[in-house]
N, C-alpha and C positions, 0 to 999 in steps of 0.2 A: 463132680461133673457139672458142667453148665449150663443149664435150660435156658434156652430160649424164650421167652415171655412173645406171644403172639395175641394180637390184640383181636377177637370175635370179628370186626370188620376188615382189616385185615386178611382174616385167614379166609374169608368169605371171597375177599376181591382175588386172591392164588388159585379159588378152587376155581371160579371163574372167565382167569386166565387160562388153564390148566384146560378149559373143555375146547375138543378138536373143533370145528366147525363142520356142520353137519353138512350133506350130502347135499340139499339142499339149496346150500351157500354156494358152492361150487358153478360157475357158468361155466360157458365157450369161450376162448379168446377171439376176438374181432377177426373177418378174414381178413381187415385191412387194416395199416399203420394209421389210417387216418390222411394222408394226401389228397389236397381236394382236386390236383391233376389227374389224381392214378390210384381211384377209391381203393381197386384190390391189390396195390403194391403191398408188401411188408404183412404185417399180422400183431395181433393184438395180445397179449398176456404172458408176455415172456420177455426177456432181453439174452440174446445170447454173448456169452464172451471169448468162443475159441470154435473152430470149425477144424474138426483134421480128416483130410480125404485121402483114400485109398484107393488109387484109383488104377486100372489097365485100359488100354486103350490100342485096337487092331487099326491102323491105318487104310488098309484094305478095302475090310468091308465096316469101317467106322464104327464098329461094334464096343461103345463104353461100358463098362464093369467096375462098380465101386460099392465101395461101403463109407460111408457117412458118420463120421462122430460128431453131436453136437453138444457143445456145453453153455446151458443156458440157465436163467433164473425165473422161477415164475413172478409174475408182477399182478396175480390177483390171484385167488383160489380158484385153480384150474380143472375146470371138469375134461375140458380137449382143446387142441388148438391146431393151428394151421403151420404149414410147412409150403413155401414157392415152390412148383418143380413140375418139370414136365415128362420125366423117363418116368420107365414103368417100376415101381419099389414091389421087394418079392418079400419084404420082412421089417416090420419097425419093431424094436426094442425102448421102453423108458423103463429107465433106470433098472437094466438088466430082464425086466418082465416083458412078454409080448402083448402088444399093443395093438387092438384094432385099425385101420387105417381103410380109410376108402378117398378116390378120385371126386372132387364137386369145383364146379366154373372151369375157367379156364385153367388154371396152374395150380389151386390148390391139393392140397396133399393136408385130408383130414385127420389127426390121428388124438386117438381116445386110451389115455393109460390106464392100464388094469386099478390104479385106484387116483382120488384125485390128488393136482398137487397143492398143498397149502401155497396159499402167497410167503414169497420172499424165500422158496425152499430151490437150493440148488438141484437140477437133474442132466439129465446124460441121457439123450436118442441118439439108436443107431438105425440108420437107414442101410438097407442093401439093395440095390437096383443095377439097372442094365439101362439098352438102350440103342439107338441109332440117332444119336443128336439133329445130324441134319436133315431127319426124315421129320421130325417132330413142327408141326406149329401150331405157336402158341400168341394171340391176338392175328392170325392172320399171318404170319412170317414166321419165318427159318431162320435164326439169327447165328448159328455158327458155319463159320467159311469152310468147306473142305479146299486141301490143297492138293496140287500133285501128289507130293508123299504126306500128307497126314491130315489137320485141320485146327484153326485156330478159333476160341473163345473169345472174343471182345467183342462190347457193345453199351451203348448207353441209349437210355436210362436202365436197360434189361439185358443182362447175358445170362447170370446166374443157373437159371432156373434149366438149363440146356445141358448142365453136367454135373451139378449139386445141390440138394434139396438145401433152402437158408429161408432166412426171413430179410424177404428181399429188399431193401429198402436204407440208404445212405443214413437215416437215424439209427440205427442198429449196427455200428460197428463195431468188429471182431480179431482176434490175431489167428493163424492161420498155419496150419502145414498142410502142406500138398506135398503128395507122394504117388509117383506114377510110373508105369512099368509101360515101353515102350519095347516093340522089335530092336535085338542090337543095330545097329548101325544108325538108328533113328536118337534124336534129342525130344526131351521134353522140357519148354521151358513153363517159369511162371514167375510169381513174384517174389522179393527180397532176395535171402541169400541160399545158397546149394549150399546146404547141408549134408549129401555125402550122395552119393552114386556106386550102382554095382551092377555086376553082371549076371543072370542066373540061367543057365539051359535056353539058348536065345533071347531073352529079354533083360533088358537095360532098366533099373528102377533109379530113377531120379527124385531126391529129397529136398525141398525147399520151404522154406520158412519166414512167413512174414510176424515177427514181432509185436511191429504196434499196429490197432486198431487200423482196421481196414473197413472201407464198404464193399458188399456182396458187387458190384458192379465194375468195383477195382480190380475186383481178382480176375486171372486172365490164364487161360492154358493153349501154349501153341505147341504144337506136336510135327515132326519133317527132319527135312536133311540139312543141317545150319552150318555156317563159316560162324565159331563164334569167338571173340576175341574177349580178353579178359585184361584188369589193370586192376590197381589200388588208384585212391583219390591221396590228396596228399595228409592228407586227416585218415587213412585206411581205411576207408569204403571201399566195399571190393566192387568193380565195376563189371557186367557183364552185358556185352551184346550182342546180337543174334542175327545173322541173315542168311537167308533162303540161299540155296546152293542156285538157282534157279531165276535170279532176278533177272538176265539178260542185261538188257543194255543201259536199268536204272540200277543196278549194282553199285558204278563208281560214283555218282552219284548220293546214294543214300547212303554208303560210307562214308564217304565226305563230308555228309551232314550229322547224323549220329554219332561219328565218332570224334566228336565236339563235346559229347554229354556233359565231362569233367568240367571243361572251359564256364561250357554256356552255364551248370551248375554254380559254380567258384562266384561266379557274376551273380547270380541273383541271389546269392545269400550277401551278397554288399546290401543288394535293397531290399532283401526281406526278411535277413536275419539265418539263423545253421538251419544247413539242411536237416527236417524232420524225421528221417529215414534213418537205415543202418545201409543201404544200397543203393546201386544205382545203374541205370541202364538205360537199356531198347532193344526192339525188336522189330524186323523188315520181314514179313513172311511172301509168299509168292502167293496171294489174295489180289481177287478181280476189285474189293473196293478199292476207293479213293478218302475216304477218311482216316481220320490218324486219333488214339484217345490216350487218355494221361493215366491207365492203369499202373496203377501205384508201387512204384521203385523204377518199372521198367514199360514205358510208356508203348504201346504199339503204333507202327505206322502202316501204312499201304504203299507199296512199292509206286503208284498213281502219283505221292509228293513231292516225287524226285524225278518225272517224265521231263523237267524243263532243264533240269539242273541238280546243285547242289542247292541247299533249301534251310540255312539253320534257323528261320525264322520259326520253321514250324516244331523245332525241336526247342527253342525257346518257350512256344504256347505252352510244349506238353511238360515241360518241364516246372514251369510256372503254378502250374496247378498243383504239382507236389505241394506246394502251401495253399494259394487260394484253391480248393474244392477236393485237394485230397486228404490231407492234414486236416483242416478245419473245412468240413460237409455242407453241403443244403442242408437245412433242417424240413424240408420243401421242396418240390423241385419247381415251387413256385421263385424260388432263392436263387434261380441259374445264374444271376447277373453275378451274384460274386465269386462264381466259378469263371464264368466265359468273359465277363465284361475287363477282369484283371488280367487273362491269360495272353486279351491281347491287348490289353496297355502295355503290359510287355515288351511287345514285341515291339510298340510303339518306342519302348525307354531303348531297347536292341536297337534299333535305328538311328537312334538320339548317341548315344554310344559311338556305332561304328563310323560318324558322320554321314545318313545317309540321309538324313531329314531329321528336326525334332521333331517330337510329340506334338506341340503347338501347331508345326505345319501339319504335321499329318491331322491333327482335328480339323484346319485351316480345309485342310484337301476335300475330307470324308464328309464336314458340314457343305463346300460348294457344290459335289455331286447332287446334291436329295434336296430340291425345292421343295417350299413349302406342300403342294399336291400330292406329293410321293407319297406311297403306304409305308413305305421306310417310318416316317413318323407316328402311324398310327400304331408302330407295336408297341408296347410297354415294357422295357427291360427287366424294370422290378417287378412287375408281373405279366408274362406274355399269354399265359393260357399254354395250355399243353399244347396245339396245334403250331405254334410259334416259339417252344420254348430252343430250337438251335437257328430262330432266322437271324440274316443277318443284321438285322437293329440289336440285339440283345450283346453282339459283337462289337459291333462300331458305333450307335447310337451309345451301349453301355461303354464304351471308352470315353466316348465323348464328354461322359458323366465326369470320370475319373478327371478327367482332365479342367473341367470345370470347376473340379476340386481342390486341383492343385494350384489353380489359377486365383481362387477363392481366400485359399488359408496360406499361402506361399510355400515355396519349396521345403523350410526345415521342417516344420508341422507337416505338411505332407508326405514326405518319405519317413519320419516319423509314427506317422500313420499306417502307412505300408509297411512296415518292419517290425512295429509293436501289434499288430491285427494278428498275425501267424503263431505270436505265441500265446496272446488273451485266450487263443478260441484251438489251442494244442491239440488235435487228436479226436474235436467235437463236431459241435453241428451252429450253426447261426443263421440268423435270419438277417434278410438285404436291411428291415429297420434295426438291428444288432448291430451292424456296420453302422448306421446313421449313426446310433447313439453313440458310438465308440470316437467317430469322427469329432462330433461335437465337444466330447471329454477333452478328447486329447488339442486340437484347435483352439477351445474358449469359446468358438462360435454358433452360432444357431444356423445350422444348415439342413432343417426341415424343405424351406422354401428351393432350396437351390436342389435338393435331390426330387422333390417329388415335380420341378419340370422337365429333369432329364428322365427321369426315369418313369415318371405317371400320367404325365399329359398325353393325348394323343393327339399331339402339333410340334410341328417346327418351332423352337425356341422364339423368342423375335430377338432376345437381344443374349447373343452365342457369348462364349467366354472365347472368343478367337479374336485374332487381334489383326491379321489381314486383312489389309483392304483390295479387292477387284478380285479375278481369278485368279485362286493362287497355284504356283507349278504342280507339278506331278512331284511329289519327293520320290528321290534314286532307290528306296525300300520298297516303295509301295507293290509294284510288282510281284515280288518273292512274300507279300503279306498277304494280298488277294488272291494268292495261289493256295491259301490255307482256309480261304472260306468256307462253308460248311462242314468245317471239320470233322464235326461231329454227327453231322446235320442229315444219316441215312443210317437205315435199319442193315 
């Protein structure tokens, strides 16, 4: 037989390995991710990797009923830690045991496991709660829409917290099934793809599954009476979209522009590379707002985008973000500019396309608006402050950027840039100086100076990267593009 020879210091440093860490070592997880816009966003001492909800939902009397699986890892020796949410929880479980939990600030949800968890140790909470979503507020507001037959979940920087306990916060991304029991004759949509539906003693249970990493603010549940229309892509995405039986007389309209998705998709993977998803879509629900957000496979709009017309510019923005801000995150939401500032270059490169202006003019256009005095100049794209993070400088001042970009390094290195970004930063998070330095990689150039006066000064450039001389036209886009402003821009 073979002994082992174990050397006295050695077997000293296994026994030492070997001792648990005491009760003592154990903290709290932070109540906050650390955002200096949104101290109590997200939570501190865990990362989760899968969220699966179980959820029913009365349209009626709005009555939500779920149970919460969460699969997370501790990321310190966990004595307790936090959870986003606003319903009322009747039971937490970690890791099969019950778990203390009390209500403290506005949205957390404290919960303390029967023992602690070491760092780096996988666990499993389940939450079961209730609820009346749109009774609840939380910062002062109600952020989910009821509709005629049901109510829809979208919003940014915060929806989460209104239907499912998460850690709420775009650094923490997760994959996802949602599974929801509706009255028959009602739909439940969400994100990615429908994994199976059934029917049981009046209610209709709808399965759906997102894949890859998602953020809590991505996910999205609308519940009503939907027209929904279904295809393959030609790569076999299954395409699904959704609208309100109820639209009235923006109906033909916002069919006419969603069900483009395919197209306007096809197109932006020329300039940004395959689409990141295994789905694809949208959704038209019969909601009083006028914002439209890029919830992830299947973007939501408000029936308000299509009161003029057909509108694909703004299904360009939401689709756009599928790479810049859904795919690859804030790491911040101090980072909004590489979400919004590319959603509508975009739309800018859509215009440059259909011939309805280039990009050049349209910076041409949006710099002759905003003289120097205007507060248009004093926001800061790459950093607006939370009070400004959807005005519109972070939209067209941050276009203006991009544009100065491409004007800067020339077209090859510039769509170069734009096409290699989406897959550097796959599924993660980056920061607006993450983009700097990626630019300058891939360029050869030093473009510290040229970002921080588009994006940090708070003035009017003096010497623009626009090449028009006197007033220039109105380009034939601009209308169907300023019809998308604040997109995002109300609770």
């Amino acid at each position: 037989m073979y002994r082992r020879f174990i050397a006295p210091g050695a077997l000293a440093a296994s026994l030492v390995l070997a001792i648990p860490a005491s009760a003592a070592d154990f903290q709290p997880g932070a109540s906050g991710i650390g955002d200096p816009y949104y101290p109590t966003y997200g939570n501190g001492g865990y990362d989760v990797s899968h969220y699966d909800l179980r959820l029913t939902y009365q349209p009626k009397t709005d009555l939500l009923e779920g149970t919460a699986t969460i699969l997370a890892s501790s990321t310190q020796d966990l004595s307790r830690f936090d959870l986003d949410f606003g319903l009322t929880a009747s039971e937490v479980r970690v890791n099969g045991r019950k778990a203390a939990f009390a209500r403290s600030g506005v949205q957390e949800l404290e919960v303390t496991p029967a023992a602690g968890l070491p760092k780096g140790t996988p666990f499993t909470v389940v939450v079961k709660y209730a609820g009346k979503p749109s009774e609840v507020k939380l910062w002062g507001f109600t952020s989910p829409q009821r509709t005629p037959d049901g109510a829809v979940f979208a919003n940014e920087p915060e929806s989460a917290a209104w239907w499912f306990p998460s850690n709420d916060h775009p650094r923490d991304k997760a994959t996802y099934d949602v599974s929801v029991a509706v009255p028959d004759g009602t739909q439940a949509i969400s994100n990615g793809t429908l994994q199976s539906q059934s029917s049981k003693l009046g209610w209709t249970r709808f399965n759906w599954r997102s894949s890859k990493p998602q953020a809590t603010y991505l996910a999205t549940l609308a519940v009503g009476k939907f027209d929904i229309t279904t295809d393959r892509t030609a790569d076999g995405l299954p395409v699904i979209n959704a609208y309100s039986k109820d639209l009235g007389a923006n109906e033909g309209a916002a069919k006419a522009s969603v069900e483009r998705t395919t197209e306007v998709a096809e197109w932006l993977e020329s300039v940004y590379g395959p689409y990141p998803f295994d789905a694809l879509g949208g959704y038209v629900p019969n909601v009083p707002s006028s914002f439209a957000l890029e919830t992830q496979t299947r973007p939501f709009y408000s029936p308000k985008q299509f009161a003029n017309g057909s509108n694909v510019s703004v299904v360009v923005h939401e689709l756009a973000h599928q790479w810049y801000g859904d795919s690859v995150s804030v790491d911040d939401w101090k980072d909004i500019w590489i979400n919004e500032g590319f959603a509508r270059y975009s739309q800018w490169l859509w215009s440059e396309k259909e011939g309805e202006g280039t990009a050049q003019e349209l910076a041409d256009y949006v710099y002759a608006q905003h003289p120097a005095d205007d507060a248009f100049w004093t926001v800061k794209p790459g950093d607006p402050g939370a009070e400004n993070q959807f005005d519109i400088a972070v939209y067209d001042r941050g276009a203006l950027a991009i544009q100065a970009l491409r004007n800067a390094v020339g077209d090859k290195k510039f769509f170069a840039i734009l096409k290699g970004w989406p897959q550097q930063h796959a599924y993660g998070n980056a920061k607006v100086s993450d983009f700097v330095g990626y630019a300058e990689k891939v360029s050869g150039k030093r473009l510290g100076g040229l970002f921080d006066t588009w994006l940090y000064q708070p003035v009017r450039p003096e010497a623009p990267a626009l090449r028009s001389a006197g007033v220039p036209e109105r380009p034939a886009s601009w209308r169907k593009i300023a019809a998308t402003n604040g997109v995002h821009g109300e609770h």
